[in-house]
C-alpha positions, 0 to 999 in steps of 0.5 A, a space after each residue: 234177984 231181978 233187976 228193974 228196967 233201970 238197973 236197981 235190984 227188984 224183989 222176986 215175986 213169990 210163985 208167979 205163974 206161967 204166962 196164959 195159964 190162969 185165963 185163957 180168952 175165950 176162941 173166936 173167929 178172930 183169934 184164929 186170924 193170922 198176926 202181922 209183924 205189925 200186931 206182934 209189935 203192939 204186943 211188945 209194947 204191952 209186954 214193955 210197958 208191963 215191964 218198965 211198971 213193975 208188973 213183969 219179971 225179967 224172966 217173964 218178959 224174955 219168955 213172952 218176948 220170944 214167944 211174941 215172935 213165934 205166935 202166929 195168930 191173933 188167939 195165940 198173941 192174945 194170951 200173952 198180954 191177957 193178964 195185963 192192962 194195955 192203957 186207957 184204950 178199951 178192947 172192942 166191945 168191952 174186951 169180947 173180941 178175944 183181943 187184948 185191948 192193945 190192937 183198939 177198938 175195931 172200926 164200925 164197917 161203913 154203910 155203902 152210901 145210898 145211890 141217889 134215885 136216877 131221874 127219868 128223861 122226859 119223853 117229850 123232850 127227847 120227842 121234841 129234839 127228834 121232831 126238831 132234828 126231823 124239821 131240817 130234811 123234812 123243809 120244816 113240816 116236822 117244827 109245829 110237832 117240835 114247838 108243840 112237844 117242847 112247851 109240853 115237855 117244859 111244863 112236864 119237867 117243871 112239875 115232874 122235876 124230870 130231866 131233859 130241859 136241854 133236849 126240850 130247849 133244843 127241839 124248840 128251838 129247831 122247830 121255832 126256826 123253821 116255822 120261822 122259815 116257813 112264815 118268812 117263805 110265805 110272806 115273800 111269796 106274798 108279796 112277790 104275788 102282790 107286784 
């Protein structure tokens, strides 16, 4: 006669059959996956906890003890929890997997997220800084191009949403002052000319 898991005589059940042998999953790609340490030690827990219910004898839950420790694949430790409930948790997709219910359900992969469209850099706030940086070497012939493409750049960023309102800043600002300084170099000549 066997023993319960906390020592009291248990009636043997009439003709059990061997483990796996009744049902067997169905092959999937899956179960042909190689087992970790980690899924043999899942598959213990089913196996003793369908022990401490009742539901196994000694003798089937030593043979599926050993047999747990020489499985290799997922297939292989599958059958040997296929005949028993493994808790509340359903198997993935209702158990169609090939995988007791012990391992959870599988996670959904995730979607890459999506990439935000680039925004596109005004080209006239890259025409204004260039004009702008232009306006020094040149003494400042290059700043009414740089003035003129910086206001149209802001009004083109503004509409558009483009990027570059920095770069137009820049060229304004750089062609404003040697505007500036043509206007002043002008103005002290003309009054130099008056005296």
């Amino acid at each position: 006669m066997a023993e319960q898991p906390w020592g009291q005589p248990y009636p043997v059940r009439p003709q059990q059959q061997a483990y796996g042998q009744p049902w067997q999953p169905a092959p999937t790609a899956q179960s042909a996956m190689r087992a970790s340490h980690t899924d043999r030690d899942r598959t213990v827990d089913v196996l003793k906890a369908a022990y401490a219910e009742g539901r196994l004898s000694r003798e089937e839950y030593g043979q599926r003890f050993d047999a747990v420790y020489k499985a290799q694949t997922y297939g292989q430790l599958a059958q040997l929890v296929a005949d028993l409930p493994a808790g509340p948790m359903p198997g993935p997709f209702g158990g169609a997997a090939g995988l007791p219910a012990a391992y959870g359900p599988m996670p959904l992969p995730m979607p890459p997220p999506m990439p935000l469209p680039a925004r596109q850099v005004n080209g006239m706030a890259i025409t204004s800084l260039a004009l702008g940086v232009l306006s020094l070497p040149t003494l400042g012939a290059a700043g009414l191009g740089a003035v003129a493409t910086g206001h149209i750049a802001k009004a083109q960023i503004r509409a558009r949403g483009d990027e570059g309102a920095g770069l137009a800043t820049i060229g304004l600002v750089l062609g404003w002052l040697s505007v500036g300084g043509w206007v002043l170099l002008f103005l002290l000549a003309g009054l130099g000319a008056l005296d």
